[in-house]
N, C-alpha and C positions, 0 to 999 in steps of 0.2 A: 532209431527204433524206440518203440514206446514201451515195450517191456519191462522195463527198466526203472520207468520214472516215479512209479510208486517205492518209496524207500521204507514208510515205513510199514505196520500191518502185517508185511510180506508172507504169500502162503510159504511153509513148509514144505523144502524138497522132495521129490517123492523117495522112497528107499530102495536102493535096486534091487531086492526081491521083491518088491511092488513092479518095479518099468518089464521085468522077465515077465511076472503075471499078463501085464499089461500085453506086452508085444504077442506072446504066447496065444492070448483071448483072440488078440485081432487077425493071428496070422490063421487062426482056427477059424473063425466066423467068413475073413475071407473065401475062403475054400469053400464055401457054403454056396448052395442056388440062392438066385435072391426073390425075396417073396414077392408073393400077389400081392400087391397093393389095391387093387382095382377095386374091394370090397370096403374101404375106406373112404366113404361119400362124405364127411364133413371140408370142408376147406381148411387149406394146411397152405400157411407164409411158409415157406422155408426158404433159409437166408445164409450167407457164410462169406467170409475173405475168398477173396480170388488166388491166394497162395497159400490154402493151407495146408500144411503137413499131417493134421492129424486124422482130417475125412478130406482126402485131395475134392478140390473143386467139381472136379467131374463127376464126381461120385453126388455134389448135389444138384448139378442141372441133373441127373438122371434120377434119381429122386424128386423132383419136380416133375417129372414128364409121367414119371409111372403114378403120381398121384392122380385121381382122375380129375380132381380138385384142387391142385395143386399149382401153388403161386411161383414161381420165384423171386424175389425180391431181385433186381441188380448184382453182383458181387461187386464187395466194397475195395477198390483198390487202397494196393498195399499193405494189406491188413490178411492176419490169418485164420486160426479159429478162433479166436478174438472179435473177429470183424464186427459185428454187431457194438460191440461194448466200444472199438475204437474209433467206429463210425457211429454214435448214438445220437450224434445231431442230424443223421439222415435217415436212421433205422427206426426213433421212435415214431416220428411223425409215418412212414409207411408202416408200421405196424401198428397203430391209432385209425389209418385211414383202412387197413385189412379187417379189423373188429368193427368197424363201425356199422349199423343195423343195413 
């Protein structure tokens, strides 16, 4: 696992009365309709790991579909919400060729 490999720099833990904040927000927003996207005409990459924990996968192919504009990029195997940064030698170049005129 590549989590890891960065030794030094390292972000700061979060503090668990931040992760309670944290879970609290999402278990609330969860519970929530999901919005109209439809009124969202520009084009939107949206990209992610195929195993992530923190916006499970499925939650972005269905974000991709309700965009009316909306790309999906592949999901990057192996990789989680990370996936972008740990897959960057496949995600720049597709996100280069999504910007391009």
């Amino acid at each position: 696992m590549r989590l890891k490999e960065r030794t030094d720099d390292r972000d700061k833990a979060i503090s668990v009365p931040s992760f309670h904040a944290q879970l609290k927000a999402i278990k609330r927003w969860g519970r929530t309709a999901p919005q109209d996207l439809s009124r969202i005409q520009q084009p939107v990459l949206v990209a992610n790991g195929e195993s992530d924990r923190m916006v499970p996968s499925v939650n972005t192919i269905d974000l991709a579909a309700r965009l009316p504009r909306g790309e999906l990029a592949p999901l990057y195997p192996d990789a989680g919400h990370g996936g972008i940064f740990q897959h960057h030698d496949r995600f720049v170049p597709r996100a280069l060729a999504f910007l391009e005129p």
